[in-house]
PDB file of N, CA, C and O in Angstrom:
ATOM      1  N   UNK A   1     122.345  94.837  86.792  1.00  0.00           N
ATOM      2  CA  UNK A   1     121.845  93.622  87.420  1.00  0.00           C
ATOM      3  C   UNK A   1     122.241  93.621  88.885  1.00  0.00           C
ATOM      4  O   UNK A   1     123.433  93.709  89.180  1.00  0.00           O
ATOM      5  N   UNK A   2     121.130  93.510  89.992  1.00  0.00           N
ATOM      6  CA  UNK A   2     121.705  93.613  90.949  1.00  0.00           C
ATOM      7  C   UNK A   2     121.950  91.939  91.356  1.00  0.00           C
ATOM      8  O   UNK A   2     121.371  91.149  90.610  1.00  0.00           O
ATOM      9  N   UNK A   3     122.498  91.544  92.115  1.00  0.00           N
ATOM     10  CA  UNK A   3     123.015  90.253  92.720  1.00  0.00           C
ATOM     11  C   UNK A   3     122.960  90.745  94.255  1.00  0.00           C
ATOM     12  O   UNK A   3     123.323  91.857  94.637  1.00  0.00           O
ATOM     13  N   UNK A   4     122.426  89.683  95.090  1.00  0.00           N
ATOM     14  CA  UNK A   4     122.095  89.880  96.797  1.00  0.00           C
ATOM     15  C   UNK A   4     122.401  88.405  97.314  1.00  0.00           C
ATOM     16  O   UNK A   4     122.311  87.297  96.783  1.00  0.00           O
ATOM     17  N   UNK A   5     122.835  88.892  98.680  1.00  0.00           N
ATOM     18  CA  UNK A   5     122.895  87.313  99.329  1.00  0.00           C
ATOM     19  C   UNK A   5     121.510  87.069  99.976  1.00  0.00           C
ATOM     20  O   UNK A   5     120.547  87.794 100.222  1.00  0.00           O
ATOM     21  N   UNK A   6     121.829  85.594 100.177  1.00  0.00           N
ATOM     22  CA  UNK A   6     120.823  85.211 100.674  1.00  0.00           C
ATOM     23  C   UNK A   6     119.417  85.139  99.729  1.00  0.00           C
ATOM     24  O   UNK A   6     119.452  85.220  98.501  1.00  0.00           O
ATOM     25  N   UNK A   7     118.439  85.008 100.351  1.00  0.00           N
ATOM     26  CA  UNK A   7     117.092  84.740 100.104  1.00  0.00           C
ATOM     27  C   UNK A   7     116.305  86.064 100.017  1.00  0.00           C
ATOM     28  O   UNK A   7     115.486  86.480  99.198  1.00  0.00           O
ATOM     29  N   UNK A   8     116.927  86.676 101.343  1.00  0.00           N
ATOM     30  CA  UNK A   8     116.121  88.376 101.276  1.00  0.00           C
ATOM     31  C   UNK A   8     116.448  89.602 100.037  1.00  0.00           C
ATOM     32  O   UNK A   8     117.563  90.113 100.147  1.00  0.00           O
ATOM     33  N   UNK A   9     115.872  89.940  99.268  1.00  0.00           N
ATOM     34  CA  UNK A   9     115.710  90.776  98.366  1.00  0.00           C
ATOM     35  C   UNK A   9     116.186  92.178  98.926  1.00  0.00           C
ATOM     36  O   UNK A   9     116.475  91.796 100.060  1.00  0.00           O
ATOM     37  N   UNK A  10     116.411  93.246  98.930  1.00  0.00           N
ATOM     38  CA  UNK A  10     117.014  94.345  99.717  1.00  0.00           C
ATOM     39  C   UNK A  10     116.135  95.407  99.016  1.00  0.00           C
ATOM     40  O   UNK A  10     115.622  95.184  97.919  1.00  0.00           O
ATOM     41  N   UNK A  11     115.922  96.998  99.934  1.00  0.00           N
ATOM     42  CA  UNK A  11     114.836  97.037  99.939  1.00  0.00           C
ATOM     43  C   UNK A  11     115.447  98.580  98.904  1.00  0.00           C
ATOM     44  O   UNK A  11     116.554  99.119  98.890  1.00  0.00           O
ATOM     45  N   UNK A  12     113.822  98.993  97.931  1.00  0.00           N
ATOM     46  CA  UNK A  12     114.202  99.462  97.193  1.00  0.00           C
ATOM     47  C   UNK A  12     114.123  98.348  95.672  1.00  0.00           C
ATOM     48  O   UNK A  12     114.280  98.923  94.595  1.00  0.00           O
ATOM     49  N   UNK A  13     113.939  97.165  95.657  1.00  0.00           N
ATOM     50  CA  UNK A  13     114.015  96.119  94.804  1.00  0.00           C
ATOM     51  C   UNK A  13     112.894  95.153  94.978  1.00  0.00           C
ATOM     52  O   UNK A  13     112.256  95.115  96.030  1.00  0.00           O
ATOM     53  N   UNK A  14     112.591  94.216  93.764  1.00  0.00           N
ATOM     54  CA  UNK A  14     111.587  93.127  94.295  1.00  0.00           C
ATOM     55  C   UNK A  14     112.081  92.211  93.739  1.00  0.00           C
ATOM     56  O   UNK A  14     112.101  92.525  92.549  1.00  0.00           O
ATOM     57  N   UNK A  15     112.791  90.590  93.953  1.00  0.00           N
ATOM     58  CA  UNK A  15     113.184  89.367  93.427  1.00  0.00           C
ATOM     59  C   UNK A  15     112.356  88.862  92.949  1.00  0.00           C
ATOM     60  O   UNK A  15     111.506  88.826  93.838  1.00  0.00           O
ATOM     61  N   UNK A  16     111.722  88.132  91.597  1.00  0.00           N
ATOM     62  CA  UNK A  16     111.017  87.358  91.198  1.00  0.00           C
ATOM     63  C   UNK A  16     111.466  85.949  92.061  1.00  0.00           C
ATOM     64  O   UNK A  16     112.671  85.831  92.285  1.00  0.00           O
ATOM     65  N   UNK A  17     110.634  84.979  92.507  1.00  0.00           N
ATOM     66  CA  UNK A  17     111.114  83.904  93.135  1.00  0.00           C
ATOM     67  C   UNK A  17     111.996  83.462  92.320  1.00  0.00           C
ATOM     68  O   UNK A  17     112.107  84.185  91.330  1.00  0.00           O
ATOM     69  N   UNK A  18     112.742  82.468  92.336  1.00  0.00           N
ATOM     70  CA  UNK A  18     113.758  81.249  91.608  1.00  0.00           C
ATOM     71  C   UNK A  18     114.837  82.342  91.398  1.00  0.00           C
ATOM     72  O   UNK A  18     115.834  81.951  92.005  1.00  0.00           O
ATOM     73  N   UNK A  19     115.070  83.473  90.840  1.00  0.00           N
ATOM     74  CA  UNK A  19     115.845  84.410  90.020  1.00  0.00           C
ATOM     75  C   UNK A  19     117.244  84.808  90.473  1.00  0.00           C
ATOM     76  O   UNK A  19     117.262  84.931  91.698  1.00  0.00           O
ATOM     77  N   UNK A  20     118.670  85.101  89.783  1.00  0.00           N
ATOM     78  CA  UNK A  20     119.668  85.365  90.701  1.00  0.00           C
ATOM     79  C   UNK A  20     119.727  86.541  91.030  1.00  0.00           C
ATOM     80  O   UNK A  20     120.529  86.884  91.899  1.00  0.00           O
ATOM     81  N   UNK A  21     118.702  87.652  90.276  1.00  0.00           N
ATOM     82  CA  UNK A  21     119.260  88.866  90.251  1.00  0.00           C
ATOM     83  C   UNK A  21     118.049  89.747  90.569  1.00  0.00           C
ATOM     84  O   UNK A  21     116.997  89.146  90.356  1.00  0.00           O
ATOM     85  N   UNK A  22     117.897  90.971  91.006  1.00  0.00           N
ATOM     86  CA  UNK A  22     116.848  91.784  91.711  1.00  0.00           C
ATOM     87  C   UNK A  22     116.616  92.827  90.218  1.00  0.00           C
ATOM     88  O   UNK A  22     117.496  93.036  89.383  1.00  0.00           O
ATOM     89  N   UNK A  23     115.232  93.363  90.181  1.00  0.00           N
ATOM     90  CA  UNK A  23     115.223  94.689  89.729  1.00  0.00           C
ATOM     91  C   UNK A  23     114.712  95.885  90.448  1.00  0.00           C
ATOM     92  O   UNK A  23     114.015  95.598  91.421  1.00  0.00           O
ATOM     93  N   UNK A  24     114.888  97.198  90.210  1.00  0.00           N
ATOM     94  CA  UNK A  24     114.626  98.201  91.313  1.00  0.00           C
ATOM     95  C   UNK A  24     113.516  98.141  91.140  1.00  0.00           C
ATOM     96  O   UNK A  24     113.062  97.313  90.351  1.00  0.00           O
ATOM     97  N   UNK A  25     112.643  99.087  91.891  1.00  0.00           N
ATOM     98  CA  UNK A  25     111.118  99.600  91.848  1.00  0.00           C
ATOM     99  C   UNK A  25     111.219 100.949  90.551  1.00  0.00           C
ATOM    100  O   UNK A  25     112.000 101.894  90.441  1.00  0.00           O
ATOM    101  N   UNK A  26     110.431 100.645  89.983  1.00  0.00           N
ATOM    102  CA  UNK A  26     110.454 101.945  89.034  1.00  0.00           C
ATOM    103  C   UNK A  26     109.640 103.284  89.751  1.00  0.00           C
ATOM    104  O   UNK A  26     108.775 103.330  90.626  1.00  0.00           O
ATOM    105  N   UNK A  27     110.404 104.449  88.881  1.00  0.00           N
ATOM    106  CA  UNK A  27     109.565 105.897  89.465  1.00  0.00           C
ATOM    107  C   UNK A  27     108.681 105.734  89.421  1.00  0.00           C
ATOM    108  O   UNK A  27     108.014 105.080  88.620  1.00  0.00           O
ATOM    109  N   UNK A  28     108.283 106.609  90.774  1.00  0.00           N
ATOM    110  CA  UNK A  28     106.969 106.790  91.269  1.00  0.00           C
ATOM    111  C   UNK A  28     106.490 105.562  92.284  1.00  0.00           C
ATOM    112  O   UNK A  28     105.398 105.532  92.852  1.00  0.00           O
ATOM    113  N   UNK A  29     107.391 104.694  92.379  1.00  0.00           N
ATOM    114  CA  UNK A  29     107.419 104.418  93.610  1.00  0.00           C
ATOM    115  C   UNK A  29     108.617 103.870  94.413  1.00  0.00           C
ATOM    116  O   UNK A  29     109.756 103.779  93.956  1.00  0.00           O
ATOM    117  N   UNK A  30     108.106 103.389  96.100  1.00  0.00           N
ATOM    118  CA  UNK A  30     109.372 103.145  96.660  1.00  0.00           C
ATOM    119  C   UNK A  30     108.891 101.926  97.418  1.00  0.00           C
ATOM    120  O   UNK A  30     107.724 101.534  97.401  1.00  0.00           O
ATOM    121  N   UNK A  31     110.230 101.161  98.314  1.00  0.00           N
ATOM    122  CA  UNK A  31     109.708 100.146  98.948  1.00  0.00           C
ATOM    123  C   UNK A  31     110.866 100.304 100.042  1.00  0.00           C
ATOM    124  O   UNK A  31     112.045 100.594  99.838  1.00  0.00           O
ATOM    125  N   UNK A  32     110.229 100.040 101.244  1.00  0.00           N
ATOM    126  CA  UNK A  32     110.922 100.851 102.153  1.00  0.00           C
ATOM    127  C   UNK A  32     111.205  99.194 103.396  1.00  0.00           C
ATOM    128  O   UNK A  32     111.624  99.250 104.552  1.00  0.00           O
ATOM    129  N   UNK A  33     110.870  98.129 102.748  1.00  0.00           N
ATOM    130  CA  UNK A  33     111.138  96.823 103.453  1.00  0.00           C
ATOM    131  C   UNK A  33     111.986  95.568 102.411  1.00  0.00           C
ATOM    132  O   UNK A  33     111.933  95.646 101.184  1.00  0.00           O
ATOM    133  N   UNK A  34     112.678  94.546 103.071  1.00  0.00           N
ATOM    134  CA  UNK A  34     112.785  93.522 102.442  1.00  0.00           C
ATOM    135  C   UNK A  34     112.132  92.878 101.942  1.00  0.00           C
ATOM    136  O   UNK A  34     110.931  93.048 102.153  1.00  0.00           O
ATOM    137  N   UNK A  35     112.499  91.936 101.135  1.00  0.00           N
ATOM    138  CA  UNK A  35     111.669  90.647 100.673  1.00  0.00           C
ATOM    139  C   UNK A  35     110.759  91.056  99.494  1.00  0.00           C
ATOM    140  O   UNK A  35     109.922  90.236  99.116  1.00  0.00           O
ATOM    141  N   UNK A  36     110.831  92.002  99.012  1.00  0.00           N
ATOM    142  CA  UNK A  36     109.629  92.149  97.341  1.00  0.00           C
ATOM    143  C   UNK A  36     109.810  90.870  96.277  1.00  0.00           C
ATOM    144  O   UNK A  36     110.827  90.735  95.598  1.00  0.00           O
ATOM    145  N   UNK A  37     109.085  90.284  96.249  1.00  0.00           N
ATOM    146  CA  UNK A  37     108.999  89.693  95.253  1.00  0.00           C
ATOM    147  C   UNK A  37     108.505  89.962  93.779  1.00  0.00           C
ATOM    148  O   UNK A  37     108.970  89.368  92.806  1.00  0.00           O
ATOM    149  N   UNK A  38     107.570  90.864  93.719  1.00  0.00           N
ATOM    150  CA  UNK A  38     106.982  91.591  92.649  1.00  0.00           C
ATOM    151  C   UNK A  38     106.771  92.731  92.610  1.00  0.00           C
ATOM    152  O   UNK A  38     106.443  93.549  93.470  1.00  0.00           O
ATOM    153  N   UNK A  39     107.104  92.834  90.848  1.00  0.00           N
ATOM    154  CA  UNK A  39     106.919  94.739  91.400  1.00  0.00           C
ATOM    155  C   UNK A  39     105.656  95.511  91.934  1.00  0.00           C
ATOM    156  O   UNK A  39     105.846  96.660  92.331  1.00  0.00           O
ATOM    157  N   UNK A  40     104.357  94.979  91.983  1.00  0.00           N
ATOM    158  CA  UNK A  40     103.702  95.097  92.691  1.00  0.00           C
ATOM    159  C   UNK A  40     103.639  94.810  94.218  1.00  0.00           C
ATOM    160  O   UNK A  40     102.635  94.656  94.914  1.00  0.00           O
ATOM    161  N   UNK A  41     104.844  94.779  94.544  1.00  0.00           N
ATOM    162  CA  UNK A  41     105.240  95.259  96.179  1.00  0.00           C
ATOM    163  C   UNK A  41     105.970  96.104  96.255  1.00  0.00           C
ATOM    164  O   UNK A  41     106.464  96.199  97.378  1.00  0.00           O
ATOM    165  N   UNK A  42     106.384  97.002  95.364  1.00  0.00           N
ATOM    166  CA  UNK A  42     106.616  98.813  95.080  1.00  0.00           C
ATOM    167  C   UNK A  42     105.326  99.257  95.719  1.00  0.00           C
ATOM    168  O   UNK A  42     104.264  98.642  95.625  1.00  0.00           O
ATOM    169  N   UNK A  43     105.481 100.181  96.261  1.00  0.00           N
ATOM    170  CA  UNK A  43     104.054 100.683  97.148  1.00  0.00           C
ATOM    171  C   UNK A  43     104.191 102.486  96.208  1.00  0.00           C
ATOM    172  O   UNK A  43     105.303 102.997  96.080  1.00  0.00           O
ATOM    173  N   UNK A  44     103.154 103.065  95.767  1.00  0.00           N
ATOM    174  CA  UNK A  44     102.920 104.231  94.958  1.00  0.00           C
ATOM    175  C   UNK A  44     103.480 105.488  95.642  1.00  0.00           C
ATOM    176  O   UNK A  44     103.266 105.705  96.834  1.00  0.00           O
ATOM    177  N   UNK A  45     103.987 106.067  95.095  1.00  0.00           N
ATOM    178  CA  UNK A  45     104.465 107.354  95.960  1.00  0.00           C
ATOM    179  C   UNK A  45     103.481 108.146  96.364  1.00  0.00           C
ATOM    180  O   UNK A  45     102.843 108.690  95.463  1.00  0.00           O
ATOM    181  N   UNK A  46     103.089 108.428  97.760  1.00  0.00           N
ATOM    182  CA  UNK A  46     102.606 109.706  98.267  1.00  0.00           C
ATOM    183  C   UNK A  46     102.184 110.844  97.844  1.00  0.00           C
ATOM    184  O   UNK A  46     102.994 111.769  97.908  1.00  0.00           O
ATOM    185  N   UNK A  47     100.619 111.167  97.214  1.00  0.00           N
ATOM    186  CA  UNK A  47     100.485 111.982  96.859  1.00  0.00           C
ATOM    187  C   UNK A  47     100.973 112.923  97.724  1.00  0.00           C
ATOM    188  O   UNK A  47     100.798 112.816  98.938  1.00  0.00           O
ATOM    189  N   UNK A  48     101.747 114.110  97.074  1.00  0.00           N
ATOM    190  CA  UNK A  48     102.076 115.021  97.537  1.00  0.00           C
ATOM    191  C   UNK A  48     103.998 115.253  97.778  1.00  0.00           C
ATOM    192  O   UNK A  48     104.704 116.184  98.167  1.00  0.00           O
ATOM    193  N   UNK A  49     104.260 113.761  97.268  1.00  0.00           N
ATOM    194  CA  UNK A  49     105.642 113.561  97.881  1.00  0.00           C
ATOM    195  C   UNK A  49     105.861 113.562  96.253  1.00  0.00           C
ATOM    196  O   UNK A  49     105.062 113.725  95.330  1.00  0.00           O
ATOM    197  N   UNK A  50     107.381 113.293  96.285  1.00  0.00           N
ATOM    198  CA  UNK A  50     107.831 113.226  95.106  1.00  0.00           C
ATOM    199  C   UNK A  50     109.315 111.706  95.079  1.00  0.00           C
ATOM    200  O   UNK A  50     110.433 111.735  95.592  1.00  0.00           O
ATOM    201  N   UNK A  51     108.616 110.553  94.242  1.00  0.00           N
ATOM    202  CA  UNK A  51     110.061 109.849  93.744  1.00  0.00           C
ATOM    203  C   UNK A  51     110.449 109.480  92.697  1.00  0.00           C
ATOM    204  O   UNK A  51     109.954 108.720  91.865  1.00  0.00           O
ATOM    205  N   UNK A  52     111.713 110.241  92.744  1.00  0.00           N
ATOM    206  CA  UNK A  52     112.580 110.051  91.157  1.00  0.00           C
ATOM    207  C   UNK A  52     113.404 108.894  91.367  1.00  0.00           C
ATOM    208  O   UNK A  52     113.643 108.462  92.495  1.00  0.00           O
ATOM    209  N   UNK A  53     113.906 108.308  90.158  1.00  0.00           N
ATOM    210  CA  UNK A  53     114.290 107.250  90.102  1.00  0.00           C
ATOM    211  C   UNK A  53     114.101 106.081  90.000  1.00  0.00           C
ATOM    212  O   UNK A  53     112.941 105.748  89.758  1.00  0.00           O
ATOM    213  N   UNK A  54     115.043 105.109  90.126  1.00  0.00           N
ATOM    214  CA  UNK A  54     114.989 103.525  90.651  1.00  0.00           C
ATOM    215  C   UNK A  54     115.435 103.493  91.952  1.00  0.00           C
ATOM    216  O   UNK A  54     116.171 104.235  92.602  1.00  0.00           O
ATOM    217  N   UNK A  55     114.623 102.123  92.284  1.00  0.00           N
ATOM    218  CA  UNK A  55     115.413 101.574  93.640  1.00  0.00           C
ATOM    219  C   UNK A  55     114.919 102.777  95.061  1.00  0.00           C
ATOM    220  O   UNK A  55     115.605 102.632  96.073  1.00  0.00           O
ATOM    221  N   UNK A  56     113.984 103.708  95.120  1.00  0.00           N
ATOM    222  CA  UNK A  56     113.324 104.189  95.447  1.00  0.00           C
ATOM    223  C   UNK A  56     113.486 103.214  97.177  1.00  0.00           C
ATOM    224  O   UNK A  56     112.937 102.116  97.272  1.00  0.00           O
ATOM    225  N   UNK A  57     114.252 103.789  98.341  1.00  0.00           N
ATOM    226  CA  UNK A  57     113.701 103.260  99.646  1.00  0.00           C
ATOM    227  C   UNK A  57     112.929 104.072 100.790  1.00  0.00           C
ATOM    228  O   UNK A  57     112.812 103.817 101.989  1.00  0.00           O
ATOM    229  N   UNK A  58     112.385 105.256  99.934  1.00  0.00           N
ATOM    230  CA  UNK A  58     111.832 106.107 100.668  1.00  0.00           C
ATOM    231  C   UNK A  58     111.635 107.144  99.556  1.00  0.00           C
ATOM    232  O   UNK A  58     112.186 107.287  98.464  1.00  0.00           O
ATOM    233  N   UNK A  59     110.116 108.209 100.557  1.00  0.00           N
ATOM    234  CA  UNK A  59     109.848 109.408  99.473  1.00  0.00           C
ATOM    235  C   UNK A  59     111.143 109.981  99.461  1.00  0.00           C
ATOM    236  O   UNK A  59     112.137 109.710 100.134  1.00  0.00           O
ATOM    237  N   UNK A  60     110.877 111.158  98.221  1.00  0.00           N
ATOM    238  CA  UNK A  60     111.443 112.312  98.425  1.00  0.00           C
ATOM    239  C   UNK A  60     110.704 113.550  99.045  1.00  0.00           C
ATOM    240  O   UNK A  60     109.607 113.740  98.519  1.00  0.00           O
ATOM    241  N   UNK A  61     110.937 114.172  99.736  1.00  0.00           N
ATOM    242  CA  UNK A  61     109.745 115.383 100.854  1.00  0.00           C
ATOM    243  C   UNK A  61     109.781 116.292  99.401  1.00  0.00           C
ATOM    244  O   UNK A  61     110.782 116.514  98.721  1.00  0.00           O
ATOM    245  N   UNK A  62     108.478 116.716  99.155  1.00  0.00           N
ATOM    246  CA  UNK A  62     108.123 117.993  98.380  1.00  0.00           C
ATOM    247  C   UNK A  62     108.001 119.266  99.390  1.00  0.00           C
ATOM    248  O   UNK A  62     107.150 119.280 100.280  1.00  0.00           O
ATOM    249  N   UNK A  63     108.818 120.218  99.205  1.00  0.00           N
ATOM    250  CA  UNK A  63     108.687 121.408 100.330  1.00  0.00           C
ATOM    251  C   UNK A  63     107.668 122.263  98.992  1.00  0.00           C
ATOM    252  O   UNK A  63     108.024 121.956  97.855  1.00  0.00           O
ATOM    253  N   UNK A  64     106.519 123.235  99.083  1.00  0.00           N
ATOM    254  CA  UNK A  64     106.193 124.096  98.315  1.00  0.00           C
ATOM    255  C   UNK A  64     105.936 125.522  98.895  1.00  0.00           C
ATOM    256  O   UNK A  64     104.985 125.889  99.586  1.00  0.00           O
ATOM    257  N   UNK A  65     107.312 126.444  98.326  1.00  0.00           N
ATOM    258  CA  UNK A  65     106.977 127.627  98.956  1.00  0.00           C
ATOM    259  C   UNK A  65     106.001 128.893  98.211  1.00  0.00           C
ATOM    260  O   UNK A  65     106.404 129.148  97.076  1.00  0.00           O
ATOM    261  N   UNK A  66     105.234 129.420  98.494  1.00  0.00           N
ATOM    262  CA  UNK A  66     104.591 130.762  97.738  1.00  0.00           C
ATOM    263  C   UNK A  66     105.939 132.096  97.826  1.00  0.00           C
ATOM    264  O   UNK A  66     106.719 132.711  98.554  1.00  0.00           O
ATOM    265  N   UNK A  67     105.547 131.943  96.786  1.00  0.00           N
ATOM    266  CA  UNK A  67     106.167 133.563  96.511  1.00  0.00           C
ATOM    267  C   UNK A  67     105.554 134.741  95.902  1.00  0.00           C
ATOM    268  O   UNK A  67     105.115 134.706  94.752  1.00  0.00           O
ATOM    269  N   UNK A  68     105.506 135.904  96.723  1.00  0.00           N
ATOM    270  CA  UNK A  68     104.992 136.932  96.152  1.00  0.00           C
ATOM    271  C   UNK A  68     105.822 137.704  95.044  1.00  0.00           C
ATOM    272  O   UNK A  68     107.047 137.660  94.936  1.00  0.00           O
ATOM    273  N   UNK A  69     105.162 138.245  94.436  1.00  0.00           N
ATOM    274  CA  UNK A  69     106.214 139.015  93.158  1.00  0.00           C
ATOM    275  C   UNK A  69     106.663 140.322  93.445  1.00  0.00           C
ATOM    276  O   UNK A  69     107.785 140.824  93.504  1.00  0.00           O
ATOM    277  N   UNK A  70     104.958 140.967  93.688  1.00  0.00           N
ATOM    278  CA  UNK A  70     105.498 142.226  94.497  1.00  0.00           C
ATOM    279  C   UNK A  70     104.040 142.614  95.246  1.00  0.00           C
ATOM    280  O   UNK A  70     102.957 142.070  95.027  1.00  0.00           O
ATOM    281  N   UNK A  71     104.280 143.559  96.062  1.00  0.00           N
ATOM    282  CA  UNK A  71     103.164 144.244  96.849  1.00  0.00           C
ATOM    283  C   UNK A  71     102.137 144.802  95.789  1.00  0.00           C
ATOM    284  O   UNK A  71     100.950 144.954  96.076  1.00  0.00           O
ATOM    285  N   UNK A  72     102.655 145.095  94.555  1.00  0.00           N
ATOM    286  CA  UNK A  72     101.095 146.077  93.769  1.00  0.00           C
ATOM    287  C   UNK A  72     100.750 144.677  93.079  1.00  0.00           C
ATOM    288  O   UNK A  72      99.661 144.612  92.509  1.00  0.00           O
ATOM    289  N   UNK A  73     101.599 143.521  93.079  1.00  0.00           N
ATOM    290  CA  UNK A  73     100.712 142.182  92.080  1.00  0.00           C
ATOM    291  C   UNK A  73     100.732 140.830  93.104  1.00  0.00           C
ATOM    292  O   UNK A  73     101.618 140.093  93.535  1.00  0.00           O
ATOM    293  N   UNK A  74      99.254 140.916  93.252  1.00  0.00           N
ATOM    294  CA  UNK A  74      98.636 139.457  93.659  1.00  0.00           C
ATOM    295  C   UNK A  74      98.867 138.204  93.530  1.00  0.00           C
ATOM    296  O   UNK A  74      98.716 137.375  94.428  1.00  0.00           O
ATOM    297  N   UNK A  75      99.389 137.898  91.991  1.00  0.00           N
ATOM    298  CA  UNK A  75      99.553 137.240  92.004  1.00  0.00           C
ATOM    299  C   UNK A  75     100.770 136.257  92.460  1.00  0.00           C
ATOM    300  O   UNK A  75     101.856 136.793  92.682  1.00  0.00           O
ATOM    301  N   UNK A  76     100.657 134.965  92.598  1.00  0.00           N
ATOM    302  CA  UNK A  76     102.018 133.964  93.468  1.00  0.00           C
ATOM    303  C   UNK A  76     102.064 132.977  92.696  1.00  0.00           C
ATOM    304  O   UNK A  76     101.061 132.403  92.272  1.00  0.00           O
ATOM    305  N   UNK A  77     103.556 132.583  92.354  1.00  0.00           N
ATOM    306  CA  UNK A  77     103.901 131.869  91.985  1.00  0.00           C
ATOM    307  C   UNK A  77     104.364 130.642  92.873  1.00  0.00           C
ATOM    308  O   UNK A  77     104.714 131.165  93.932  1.00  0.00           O
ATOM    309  N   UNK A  78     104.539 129.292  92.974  1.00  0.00           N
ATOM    310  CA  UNK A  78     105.083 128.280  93.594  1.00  0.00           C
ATOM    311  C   UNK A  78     106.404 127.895  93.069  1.00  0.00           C
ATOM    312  O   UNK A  78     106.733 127.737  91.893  1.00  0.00           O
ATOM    313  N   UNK A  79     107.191 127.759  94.270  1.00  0.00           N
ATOM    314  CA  UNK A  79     108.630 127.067  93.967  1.00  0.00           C
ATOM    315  C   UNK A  79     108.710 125.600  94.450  1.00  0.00           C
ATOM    316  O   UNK A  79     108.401 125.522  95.639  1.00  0.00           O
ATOM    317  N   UNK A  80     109.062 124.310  93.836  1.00  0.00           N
ATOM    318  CA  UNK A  80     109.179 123.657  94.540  1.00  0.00           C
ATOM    319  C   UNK A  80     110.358 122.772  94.686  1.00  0.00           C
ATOM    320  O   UNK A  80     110.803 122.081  93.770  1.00  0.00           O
ATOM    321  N   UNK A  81     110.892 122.835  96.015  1.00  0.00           N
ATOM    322  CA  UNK A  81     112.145 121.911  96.494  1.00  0.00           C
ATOM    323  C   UNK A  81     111.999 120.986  96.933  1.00  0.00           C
ATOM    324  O   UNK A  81     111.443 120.909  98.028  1.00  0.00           O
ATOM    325  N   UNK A  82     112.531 119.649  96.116  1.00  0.00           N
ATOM    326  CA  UNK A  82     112.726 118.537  96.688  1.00  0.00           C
ATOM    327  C   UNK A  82     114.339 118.420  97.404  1.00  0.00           C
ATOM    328  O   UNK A  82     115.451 118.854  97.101  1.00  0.00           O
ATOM    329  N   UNK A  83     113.658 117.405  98.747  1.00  0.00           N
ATOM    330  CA  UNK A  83     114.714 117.455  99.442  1.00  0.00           C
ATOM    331  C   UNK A  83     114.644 115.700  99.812  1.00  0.00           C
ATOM    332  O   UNK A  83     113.610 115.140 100.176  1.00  0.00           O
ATOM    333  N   UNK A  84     115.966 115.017  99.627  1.00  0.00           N
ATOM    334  CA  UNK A  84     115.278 113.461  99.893  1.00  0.00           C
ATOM    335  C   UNK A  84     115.206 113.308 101.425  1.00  0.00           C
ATOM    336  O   UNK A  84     115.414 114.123 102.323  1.00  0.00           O
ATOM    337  N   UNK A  85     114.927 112.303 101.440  1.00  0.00           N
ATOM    338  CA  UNK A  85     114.891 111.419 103.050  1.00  0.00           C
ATOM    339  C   UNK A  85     115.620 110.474 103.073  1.00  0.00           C
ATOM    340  O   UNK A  85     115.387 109.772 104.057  1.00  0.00           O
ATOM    341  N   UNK A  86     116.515 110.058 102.366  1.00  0.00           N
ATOM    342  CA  UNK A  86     117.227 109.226 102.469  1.00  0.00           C
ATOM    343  C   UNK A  86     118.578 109.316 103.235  1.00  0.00           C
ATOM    344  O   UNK A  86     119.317 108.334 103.301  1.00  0.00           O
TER     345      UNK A  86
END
């Protein structure tokens, strides 16, 4: 249960009006301002980005590197590193 002062909700969370206590934004998204009142002021994560978790106040950066296997095989595999921004 989170508990906040004041009126402003903290960000990463949305306050239902009247309520004492905040809940986070669920995965897959983030909220990167004060004041949410609903969880539909979670804004969707960035195709292309990646967010795990709750309470989400920013993406996480998806880096995607190719890798070759070898010179006689074509084919490439993808690695991918998340790195946050927080």
């Amino acid at each position: 249960m989170l508990l906040f002062s004041g009126d402003i909700c903290p960000k990463g969370h949305y306050c239902i009006q009247g309520s004492a206590s905040g809940a986070m934004c669920p995965p897959g998204t983030f909220l990167n301002t004060t004041g949410g009142v609903a969880e539909s002021d979670c804004i969707e994560c960035t195709q292309g980005y990646y967010c795990a978790g709750y309470g989400n106040i920013a993406v996480t950066w998806s880096v995607r590197w190719r890798l070759l296997l070898s010179s006689q095989d074509e084919r490439e595999q993808s690695l991918d590193i998340h790195l946050s921004s927080r």
